[in-house]
Z-matrix of the N, CA and C atoms (Angstrom, degrees):
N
C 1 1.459
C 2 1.526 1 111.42
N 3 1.484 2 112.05 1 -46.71
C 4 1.224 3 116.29 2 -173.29
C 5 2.246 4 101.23 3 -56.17
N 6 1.401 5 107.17 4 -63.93
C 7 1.350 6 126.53 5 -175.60
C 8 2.019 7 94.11 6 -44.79
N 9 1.019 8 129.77 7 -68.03
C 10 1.669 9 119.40 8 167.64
C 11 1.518 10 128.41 9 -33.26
N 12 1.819 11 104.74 10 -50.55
C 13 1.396 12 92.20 11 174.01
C 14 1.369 13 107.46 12 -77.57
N 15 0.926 14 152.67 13 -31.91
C 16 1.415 15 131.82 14 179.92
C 17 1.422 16 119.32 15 -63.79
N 18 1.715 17 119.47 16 -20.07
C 19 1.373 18 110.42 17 177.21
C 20 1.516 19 102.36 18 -69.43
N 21 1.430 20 114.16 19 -48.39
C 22 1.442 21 112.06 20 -171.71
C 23 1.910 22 118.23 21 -63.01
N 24 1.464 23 101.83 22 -21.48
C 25 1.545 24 108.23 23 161.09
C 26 1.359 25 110.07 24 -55.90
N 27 0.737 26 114.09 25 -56.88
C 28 1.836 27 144.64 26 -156.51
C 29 1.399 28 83.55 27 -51.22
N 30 2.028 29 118.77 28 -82.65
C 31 0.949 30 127.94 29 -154.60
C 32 1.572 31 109.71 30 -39.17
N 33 1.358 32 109.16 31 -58.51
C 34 1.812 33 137.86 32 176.40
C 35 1.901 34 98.35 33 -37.62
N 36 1.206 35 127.25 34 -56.28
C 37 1.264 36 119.99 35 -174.94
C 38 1.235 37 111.72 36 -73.33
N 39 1.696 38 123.88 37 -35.44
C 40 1.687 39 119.47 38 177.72
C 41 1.301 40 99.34 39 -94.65
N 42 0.767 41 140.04 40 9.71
C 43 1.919 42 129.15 41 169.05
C 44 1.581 43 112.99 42 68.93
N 45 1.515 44 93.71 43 37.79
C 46 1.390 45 101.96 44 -168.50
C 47 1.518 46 112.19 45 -56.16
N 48 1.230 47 136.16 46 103.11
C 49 1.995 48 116.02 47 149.27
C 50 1.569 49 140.64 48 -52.63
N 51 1.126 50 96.80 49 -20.58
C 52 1.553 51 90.78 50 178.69
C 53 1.981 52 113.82 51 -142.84
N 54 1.112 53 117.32 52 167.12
C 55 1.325 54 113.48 53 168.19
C 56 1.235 55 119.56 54 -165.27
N 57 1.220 56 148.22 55 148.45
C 58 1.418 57 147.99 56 -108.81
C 59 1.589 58 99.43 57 -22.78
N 60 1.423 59 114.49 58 72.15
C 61 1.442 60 100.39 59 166.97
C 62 1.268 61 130.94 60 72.28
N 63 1.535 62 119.44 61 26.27
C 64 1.712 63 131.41 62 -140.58
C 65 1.405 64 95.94 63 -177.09
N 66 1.312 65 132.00 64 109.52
C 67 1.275 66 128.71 65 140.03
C 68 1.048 67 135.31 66 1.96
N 69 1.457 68 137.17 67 84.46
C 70 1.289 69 160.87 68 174.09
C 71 1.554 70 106.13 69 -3.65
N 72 1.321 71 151.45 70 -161.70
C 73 1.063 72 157.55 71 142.75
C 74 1.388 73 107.36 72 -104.27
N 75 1.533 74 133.37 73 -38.39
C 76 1.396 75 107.75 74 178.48
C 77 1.838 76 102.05 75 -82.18
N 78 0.968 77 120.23 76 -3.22
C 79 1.731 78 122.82 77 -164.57
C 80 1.639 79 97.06 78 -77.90
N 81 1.557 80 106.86 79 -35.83
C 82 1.138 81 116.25 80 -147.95
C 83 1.893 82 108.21 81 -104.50
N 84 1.483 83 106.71 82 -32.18
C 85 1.444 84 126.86 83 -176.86
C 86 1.570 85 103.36 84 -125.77
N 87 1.555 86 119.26 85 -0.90
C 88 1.402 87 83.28 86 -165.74
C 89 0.856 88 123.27 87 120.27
N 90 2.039 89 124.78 88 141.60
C 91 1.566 90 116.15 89 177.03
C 92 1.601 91 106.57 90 -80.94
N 93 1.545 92 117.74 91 -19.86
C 94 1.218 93 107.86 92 -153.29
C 95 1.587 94 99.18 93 -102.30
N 96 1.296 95 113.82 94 -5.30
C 97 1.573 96 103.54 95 -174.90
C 98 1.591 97 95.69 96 -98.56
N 99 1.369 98 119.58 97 -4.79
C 100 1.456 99 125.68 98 -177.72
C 101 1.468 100 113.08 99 -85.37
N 102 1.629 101 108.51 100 -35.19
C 103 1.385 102 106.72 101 -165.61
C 104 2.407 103 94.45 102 -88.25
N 105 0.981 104 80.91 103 -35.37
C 106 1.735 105 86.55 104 175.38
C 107 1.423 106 110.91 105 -55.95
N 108 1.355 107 141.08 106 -53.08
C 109 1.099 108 152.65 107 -147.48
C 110 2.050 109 93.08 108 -92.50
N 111 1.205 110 110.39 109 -39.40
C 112 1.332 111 128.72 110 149.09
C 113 1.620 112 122.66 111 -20.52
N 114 1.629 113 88.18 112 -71.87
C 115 1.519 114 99.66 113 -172.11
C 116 1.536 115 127.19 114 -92.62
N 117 1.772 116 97.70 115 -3.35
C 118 1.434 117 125.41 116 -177.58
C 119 1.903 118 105.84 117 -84.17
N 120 1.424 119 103.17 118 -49.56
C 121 1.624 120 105.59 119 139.60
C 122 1.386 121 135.70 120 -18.16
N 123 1.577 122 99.86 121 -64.53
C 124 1.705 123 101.59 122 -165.58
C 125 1.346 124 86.63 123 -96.87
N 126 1.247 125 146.15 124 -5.59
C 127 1.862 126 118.45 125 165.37
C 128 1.595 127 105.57 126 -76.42
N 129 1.796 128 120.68 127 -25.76
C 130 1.064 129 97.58 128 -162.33
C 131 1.916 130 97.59 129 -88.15
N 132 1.152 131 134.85 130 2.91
C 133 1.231 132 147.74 131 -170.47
C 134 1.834 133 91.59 132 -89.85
N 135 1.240 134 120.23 133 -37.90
C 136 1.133 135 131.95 134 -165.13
C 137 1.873 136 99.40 135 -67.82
N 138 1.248 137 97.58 136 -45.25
C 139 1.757 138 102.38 137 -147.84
C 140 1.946 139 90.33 138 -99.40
N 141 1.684 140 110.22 139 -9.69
C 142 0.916 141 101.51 140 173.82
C 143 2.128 142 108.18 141 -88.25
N 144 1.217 143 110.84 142 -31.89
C 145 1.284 144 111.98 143 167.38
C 146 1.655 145 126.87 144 -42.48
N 147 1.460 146 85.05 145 -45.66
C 148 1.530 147 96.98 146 -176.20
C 149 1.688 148 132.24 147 -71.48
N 150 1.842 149 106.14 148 -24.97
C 151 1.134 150 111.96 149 144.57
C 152 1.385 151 134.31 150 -42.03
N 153 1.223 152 126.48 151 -52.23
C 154 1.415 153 126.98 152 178.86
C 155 1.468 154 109.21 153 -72.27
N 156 1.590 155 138.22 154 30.64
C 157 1.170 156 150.93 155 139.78
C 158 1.740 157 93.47 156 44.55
N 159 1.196 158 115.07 157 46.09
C 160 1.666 159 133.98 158 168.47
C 161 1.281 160 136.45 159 -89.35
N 162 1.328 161 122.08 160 39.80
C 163 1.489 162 115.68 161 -156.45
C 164 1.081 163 120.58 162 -31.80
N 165 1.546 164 123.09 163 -47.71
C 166 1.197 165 133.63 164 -149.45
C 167 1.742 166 93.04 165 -69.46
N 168 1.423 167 99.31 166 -68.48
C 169 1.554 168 117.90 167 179.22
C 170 2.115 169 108.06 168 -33.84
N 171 0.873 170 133.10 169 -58.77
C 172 1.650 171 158.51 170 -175.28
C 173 1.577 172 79.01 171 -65.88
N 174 0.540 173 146.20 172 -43.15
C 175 2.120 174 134.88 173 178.44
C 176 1.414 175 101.85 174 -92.99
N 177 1.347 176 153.03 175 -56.66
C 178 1.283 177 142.03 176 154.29
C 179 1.406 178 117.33 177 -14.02
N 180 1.522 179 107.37 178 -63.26
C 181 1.528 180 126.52 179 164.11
C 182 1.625 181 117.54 180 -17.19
N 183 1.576 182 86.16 181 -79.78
C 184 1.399 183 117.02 182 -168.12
C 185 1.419 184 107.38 183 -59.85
N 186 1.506 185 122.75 184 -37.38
C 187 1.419 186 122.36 185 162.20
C 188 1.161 187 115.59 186 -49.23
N 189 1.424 188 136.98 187 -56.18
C 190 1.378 189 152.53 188 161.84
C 191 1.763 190 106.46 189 -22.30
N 192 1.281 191 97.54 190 -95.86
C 193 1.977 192 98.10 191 164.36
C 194 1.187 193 111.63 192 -20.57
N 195 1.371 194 118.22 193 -81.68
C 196 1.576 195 114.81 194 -169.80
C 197 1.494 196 116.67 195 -59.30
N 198 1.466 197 129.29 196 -19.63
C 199 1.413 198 109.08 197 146.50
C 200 1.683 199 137.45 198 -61.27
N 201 1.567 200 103.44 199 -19.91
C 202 1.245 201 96.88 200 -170.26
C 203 1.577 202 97.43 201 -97.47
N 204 1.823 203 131.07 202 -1.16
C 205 1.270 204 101.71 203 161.73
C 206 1.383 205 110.22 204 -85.65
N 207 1.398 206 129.83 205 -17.31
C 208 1.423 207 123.61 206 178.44
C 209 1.277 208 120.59 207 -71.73
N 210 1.278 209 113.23 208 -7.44
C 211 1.586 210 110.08 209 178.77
C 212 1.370 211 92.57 210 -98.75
N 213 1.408 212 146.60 211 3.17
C 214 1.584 213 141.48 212 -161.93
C 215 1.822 214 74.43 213 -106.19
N 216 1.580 215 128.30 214 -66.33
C 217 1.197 216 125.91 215 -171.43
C 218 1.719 217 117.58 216 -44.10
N 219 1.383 218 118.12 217 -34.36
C 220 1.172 219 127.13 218 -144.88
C 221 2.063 220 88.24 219 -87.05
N 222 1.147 221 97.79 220 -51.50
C 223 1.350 222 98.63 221 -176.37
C 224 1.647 223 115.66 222 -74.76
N 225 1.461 224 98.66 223 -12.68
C 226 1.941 225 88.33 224 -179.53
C 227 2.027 226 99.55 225 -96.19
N 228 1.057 227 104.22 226 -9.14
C 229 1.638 228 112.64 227 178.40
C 230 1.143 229 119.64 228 -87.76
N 231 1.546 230 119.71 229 -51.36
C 232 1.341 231 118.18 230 -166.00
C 233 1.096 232 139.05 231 -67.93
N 234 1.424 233 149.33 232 154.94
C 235 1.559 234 111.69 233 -179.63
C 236 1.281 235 115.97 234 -107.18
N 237 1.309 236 117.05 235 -168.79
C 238 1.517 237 124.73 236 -146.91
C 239 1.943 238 108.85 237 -63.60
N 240 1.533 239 91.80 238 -34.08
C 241 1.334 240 113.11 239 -179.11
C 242 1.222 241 125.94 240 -57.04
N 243 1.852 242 113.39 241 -35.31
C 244 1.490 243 136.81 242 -164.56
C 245 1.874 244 82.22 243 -89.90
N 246 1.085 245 112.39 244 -51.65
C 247 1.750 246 95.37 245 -153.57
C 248 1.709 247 78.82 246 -87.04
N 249 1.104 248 137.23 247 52.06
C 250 1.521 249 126.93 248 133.30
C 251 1.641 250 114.99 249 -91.36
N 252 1.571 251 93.61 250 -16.82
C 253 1.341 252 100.70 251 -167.34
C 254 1.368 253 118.82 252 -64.83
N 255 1.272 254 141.26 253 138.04
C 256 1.537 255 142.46 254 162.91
C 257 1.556 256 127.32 255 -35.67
N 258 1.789 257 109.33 256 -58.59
C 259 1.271 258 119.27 257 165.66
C 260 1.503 259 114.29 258 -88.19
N 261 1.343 260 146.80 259 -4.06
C 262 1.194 261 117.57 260 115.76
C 263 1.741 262 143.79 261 -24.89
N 264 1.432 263 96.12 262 -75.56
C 265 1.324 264 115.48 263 164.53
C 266 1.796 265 104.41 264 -29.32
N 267 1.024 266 103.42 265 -78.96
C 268 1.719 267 94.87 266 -173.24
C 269 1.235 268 121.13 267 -67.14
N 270 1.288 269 115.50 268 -31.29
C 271 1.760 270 109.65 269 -177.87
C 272 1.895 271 107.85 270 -57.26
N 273 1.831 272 89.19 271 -38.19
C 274 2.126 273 85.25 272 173.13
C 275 1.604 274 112.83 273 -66.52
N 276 1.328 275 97.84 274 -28.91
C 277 1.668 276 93.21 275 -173.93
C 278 1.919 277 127.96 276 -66.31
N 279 1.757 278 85.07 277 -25.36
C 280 1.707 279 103.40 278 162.59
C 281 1.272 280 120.18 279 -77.09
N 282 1.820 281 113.61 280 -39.53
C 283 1.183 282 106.77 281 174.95
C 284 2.236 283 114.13 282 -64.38
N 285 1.095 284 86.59 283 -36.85
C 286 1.449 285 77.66 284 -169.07
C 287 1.692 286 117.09 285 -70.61
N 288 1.686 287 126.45 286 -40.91
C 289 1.347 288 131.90 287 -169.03
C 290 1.847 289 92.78 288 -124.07
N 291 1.001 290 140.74 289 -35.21
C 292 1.381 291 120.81 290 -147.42
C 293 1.418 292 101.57 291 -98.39
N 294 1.434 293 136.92 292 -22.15
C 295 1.439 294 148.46 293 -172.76
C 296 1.488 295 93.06 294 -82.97
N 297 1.315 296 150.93 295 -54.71
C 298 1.183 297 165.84 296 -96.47
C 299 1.713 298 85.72 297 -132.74
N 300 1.217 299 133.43 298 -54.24
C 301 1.352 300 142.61 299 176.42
C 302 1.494 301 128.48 300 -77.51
N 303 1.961 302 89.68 301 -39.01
C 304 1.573 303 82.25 302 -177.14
C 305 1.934 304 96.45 303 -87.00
N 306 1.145 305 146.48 304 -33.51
C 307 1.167 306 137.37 305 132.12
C 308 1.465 307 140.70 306 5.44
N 309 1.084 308 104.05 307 -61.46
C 310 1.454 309 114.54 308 139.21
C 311 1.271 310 125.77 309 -55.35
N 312 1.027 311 108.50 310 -59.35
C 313 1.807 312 91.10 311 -166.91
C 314 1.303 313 106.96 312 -78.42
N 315 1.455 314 154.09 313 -15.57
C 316 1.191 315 154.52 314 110.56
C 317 1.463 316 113.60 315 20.79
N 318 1.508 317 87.79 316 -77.29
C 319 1.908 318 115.60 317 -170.19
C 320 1.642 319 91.50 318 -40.14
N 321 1.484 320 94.24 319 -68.77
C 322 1.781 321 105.06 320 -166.24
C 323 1.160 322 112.00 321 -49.46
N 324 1.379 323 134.56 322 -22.52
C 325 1.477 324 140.25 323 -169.55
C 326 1.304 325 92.60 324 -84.32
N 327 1.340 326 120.84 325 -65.08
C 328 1.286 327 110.35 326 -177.05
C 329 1.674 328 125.92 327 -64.20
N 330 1.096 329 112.31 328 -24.59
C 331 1.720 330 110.03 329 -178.22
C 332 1.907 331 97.74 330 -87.98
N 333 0.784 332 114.82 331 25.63
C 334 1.851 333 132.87 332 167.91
C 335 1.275 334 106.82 333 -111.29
N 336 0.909 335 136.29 334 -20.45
C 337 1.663 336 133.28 335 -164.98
C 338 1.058 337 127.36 336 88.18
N 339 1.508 338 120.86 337 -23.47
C 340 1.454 339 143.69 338 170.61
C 341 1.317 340 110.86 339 -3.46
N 342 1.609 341 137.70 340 165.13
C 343 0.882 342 147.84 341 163.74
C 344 1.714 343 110.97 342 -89.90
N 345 1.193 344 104.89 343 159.75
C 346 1.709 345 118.14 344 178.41
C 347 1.052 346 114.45 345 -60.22
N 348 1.329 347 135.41 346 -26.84
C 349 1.746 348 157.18 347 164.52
C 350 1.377 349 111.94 348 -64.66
N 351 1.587 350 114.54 349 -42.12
C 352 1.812 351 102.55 350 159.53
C 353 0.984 352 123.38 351 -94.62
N 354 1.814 353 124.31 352 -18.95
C 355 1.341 354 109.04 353 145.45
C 356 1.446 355 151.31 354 10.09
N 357 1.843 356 77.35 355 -86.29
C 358 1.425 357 112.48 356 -163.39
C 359 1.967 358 84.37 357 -75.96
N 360 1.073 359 135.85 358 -43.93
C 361 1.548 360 139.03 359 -167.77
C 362 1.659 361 90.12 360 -64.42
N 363 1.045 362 126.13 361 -56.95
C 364 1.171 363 126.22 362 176.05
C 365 1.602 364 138.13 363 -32.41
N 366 1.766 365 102.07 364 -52.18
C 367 1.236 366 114.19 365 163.76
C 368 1.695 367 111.27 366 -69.28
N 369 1.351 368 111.95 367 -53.60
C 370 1.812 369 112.80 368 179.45
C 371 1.597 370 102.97 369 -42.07
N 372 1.503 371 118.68 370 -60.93
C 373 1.662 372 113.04 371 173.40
C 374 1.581 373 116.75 372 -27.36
N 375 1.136 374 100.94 373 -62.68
C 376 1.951 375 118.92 374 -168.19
C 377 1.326 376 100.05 375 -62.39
N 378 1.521 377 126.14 376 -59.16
C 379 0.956 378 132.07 377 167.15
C 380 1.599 379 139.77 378 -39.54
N 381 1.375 380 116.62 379 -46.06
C 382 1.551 381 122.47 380 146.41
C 383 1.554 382 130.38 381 -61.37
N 384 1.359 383 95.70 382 -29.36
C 385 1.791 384 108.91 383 174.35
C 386 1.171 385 113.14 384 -56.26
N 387 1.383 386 116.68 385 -62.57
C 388 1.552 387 153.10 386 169.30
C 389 1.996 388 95.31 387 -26.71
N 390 1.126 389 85.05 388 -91.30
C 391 1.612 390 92.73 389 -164.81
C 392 1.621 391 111.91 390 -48.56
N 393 1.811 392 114.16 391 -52.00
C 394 1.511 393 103.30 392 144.65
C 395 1.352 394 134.07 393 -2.94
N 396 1.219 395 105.11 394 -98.51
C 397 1.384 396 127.60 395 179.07
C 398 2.024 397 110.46 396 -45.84
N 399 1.450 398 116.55 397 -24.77
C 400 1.568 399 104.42 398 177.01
C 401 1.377 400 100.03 399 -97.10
N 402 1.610 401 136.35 400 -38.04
C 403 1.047 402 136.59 401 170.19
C 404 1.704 403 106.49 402 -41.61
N 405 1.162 404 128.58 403 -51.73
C 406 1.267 405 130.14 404 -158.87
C 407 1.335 406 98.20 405 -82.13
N 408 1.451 407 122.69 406 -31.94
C 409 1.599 408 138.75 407 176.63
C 410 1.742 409 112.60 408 -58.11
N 411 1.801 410 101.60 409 -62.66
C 412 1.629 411 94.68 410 160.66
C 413 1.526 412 131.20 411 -44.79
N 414 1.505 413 104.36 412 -54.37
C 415 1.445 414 105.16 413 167.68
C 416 1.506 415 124.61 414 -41.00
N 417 1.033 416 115.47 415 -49.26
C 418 1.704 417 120.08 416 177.29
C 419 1.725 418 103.94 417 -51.29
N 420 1.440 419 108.21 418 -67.92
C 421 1.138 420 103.61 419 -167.60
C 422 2.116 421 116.78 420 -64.32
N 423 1.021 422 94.53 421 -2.19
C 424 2.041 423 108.67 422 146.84
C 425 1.801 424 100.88 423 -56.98
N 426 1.495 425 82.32 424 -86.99
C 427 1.478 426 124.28 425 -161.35
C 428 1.853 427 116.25 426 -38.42
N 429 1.564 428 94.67 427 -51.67
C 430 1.320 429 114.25 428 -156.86
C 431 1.387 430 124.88 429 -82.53
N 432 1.449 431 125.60 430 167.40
C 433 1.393 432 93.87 431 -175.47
C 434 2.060 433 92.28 432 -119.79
N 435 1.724 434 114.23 433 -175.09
C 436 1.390 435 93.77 434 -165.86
C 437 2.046 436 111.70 435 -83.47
N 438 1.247 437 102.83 436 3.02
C 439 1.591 438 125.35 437 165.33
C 440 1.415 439 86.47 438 -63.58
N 441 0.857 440 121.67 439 -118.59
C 442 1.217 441 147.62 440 -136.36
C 443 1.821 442 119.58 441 -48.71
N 444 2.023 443 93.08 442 -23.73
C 445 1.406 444 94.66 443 -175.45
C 446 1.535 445 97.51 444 -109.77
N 447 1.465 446 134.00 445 -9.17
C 448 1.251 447 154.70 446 177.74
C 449 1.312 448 122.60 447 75.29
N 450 1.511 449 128.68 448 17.72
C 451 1.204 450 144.09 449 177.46
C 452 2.001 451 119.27 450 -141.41
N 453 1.091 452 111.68 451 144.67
C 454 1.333 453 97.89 452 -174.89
C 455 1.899 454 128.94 453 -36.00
N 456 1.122 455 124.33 454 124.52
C 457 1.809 456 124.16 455 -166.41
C 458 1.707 457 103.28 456 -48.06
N 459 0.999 458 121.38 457 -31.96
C 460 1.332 459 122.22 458 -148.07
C 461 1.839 460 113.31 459 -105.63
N 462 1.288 461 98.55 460 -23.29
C 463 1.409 462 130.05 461 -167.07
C 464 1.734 463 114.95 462 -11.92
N 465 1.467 464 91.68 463 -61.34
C 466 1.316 465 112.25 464 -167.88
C 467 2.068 466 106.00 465 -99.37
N 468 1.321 467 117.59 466 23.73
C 469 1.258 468 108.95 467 -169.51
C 470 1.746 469 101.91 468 -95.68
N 471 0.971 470 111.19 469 -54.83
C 472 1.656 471 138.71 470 -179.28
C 473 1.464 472 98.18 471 -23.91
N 474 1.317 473 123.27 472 -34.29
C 475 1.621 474 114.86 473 -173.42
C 476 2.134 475 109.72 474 -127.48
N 477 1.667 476 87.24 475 -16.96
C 478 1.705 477 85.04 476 -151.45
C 479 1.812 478 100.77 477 -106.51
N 480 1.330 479 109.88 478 -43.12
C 481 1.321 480 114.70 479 173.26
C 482 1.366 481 145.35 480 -81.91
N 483 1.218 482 112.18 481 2.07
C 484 1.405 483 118.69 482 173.62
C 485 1.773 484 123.90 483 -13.75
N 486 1.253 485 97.72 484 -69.07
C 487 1.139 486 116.89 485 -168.90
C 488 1.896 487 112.66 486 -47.14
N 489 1.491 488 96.15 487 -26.09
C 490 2.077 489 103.23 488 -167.79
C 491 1.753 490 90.44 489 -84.80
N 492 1.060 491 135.40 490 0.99
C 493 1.628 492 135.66 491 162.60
C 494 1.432 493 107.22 492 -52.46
N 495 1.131 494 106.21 493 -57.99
C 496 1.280 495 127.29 494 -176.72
C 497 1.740 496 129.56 495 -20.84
N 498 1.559 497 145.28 496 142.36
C 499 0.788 498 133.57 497 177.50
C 500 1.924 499 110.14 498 -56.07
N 501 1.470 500 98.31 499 122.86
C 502 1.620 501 129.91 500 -174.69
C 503 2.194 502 107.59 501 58.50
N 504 1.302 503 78.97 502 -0.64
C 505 1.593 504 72.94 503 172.13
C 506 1.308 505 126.46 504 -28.63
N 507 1.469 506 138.46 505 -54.25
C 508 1.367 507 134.57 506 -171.31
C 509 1.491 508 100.95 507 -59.89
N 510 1.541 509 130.83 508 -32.50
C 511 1.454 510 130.99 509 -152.84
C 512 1.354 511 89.42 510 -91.24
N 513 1.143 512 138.64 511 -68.10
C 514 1.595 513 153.58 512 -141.81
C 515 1.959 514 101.13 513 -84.41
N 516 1.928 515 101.43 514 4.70
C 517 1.394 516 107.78 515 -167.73
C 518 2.124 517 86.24 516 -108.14
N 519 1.264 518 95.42 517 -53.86
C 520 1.663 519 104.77 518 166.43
C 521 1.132 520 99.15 519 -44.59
N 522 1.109 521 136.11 520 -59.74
C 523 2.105 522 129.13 521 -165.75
C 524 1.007 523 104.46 522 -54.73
N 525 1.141 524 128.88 523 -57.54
C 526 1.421 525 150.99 524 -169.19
C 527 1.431 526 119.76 525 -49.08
N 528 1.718 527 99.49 526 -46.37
C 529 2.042 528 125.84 527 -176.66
C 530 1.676 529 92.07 528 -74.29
N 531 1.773 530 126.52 529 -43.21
C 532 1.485 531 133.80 530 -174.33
C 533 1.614 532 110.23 531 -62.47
N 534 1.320 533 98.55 532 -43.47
C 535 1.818 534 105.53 533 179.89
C 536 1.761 535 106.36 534 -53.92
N 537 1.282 536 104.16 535 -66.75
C 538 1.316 537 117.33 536 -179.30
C 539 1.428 538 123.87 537 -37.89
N 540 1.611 539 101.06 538 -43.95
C 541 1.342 540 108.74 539 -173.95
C 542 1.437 541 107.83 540 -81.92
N 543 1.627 542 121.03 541 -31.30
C 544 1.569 543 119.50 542 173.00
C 545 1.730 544 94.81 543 -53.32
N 546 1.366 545 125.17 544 -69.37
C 547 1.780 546 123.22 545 171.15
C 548 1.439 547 118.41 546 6.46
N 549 1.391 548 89.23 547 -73.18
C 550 1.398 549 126.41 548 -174.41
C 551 1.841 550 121.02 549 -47.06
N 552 1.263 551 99.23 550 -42.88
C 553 1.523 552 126.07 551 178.83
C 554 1.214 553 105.64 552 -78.37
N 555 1.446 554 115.59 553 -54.93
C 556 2.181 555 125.93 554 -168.72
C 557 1.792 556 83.68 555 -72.20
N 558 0.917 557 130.83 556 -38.23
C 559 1.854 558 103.38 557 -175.09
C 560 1.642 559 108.65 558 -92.87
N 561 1.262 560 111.99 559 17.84
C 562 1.902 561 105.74 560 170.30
C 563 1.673 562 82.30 561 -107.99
N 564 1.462 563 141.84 562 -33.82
C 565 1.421 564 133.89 563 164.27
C 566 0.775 565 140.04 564 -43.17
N 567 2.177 566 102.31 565 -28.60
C 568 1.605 567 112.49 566 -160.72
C 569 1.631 568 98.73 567 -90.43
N 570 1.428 569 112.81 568 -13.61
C 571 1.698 570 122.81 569 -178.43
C 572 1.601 571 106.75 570 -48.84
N 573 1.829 572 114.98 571 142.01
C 574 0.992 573 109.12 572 178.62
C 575 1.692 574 130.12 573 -51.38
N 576 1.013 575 137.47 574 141.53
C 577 1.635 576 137.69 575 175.09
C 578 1.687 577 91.47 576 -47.14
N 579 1.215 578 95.73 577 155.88
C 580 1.298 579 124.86 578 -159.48
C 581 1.516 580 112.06 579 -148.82
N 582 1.414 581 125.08 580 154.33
C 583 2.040 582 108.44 581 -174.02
C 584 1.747 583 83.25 582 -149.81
N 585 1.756 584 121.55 583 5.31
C 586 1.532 585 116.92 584 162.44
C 587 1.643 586 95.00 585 -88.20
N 588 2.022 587 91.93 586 132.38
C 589 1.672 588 95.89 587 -179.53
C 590 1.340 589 110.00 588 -103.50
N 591 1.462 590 112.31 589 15.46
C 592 1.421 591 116.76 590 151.52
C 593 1.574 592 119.02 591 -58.83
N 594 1.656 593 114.53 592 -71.70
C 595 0.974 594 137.11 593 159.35
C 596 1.841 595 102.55 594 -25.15
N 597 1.114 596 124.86 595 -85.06
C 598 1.539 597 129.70 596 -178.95
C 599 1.175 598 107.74 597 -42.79
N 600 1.795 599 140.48 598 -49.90
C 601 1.221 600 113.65 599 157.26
C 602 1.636 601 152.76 600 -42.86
N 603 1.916 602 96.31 601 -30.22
C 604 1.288 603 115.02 602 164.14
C 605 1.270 604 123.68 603 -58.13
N 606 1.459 605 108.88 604 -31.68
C 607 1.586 606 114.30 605 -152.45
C 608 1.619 607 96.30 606 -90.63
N 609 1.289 608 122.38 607 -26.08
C 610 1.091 609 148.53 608 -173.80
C 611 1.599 610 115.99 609 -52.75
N 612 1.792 611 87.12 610 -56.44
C 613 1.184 612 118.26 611 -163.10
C 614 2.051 613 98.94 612 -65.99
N 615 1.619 614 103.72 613 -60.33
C 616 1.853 615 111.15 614 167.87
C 617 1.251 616 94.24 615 -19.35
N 618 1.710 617 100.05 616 -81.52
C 619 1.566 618 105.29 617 -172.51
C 620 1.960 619 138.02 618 -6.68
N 621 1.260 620 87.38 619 -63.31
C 622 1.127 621 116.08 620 166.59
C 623 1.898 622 136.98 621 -75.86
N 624 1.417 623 91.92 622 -29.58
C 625 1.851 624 90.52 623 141.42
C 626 1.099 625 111.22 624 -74.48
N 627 1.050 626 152.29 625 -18.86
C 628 1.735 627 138.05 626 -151.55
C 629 1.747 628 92.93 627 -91.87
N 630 1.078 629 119.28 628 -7.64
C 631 1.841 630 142.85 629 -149.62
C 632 1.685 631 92.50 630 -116.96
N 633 0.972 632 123.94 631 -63.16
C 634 1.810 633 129.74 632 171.35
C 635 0.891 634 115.51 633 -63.25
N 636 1.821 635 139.57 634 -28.50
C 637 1.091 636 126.74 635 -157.52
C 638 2.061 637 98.16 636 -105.26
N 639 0.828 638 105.49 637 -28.44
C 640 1.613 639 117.83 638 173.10
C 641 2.011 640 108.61 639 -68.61
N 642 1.293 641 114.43 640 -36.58
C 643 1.464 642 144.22 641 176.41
C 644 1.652 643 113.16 642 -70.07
N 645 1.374 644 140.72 643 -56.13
C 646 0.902 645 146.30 644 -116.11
C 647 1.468 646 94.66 645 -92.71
N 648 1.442 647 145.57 646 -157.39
C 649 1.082 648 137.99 647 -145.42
C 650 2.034 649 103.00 648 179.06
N 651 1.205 650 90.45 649 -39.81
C 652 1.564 651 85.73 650 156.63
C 653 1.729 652 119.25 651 -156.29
């Protein structure tokens, strides 16, 4: 819920028209039935958090959110010069997908009983996935066309991408999405051995997003 309302935020701040190939929600209803339906989302994400009587988990959360409005601030504030920057560039790219994931998988570690050692493996997983998966996401919207990726190609360049213009930028942006995702893979490895092949199929399975999301095409 949380990951939806922010696309439909998202859309509302870039003037998005379309998304997977489908008429936007503000294109289609509107900024104001977009940003409501938005925030009607994150109360029910809210009241669903709060059931699982999780403190710890319900502040993880809340870290999550408040990265993804600071990365909405960071890119409508900064200037052209700052988002050339590298650690710019990535600190938005955590705020927007990698906080939101590695957060999650955290949560889940902890509402398992887990130890602080898979935890912490837990967030690094989400966390490499995360940045993966937007690195490979910017690239598309280079790369891609609005068929194929289902939202306008360019959408998100005007404030966020500067920097992939750059001499070999798109390539040295792929290296970058591959590193992450190897990350991503060595901390579902670093998990204790295990002899349930349930468990080993799961772990398997991470594995193997970290492999699709570096791969994918739109």
């Amino acid at each position: 819920m949380i990951h939806v309302a922010s696309l439909l935020h998202d859309d509302v701040l870039d003037d998005a028209d379309t998304r997977r190939g489908i008429g936007s929600l503000n294109f289609v209803m509107g900024n104001k039935i977009a940003v409501l339906t938005g925030d009607f989302l994150l109360s029910r994400a809210c009241v669903a958090l709060a059931s699982l009587k999780n403190t710890e988990v319900v502040s993880l959360m809340e870290t999550a959110v408040k990265h993804l409005v600071s990365r909405e601030t960071m890119q409508i504030t900064t200037s052209s010069d700052e988002r050339c920057s590298m650690e710019h560039y990535m600190q938005k790219t955590y705020y927007k997908t990698g906080s939101l994931l590695s957060n999650s998988c955290k949560s889940i570690a902890l509402l398992a009983g887990h130890t602080a050692e898979v935890s912490i493996l837990a967030f690094d997983y989400g966390k490499n996935l995360g940045l993966a998966f937007q690195l490979i996401d910017d690239v598309l919207d280079f790369t891609g066309t609005s068929a194929t990726l289902g939202k306008g190609s360019l959408s998100d360049i005007r404030h966020a991408l500067d920097y992939l213009g750059k001499s070999r930028g798109i390539q040295r942006t792929r290296e970058l999405a591959r590193k992450h995702a190897s990350l991503a893979s060595a901390a579902i490895d670093s998990l204790p051995e295990t002899d349930d092949e349930e468990v080993q199929r799961s772990r398997r399975a991470l594995v193997e997003l970290t492999y699709r999301v570096i791969t994918r095409t739109k």
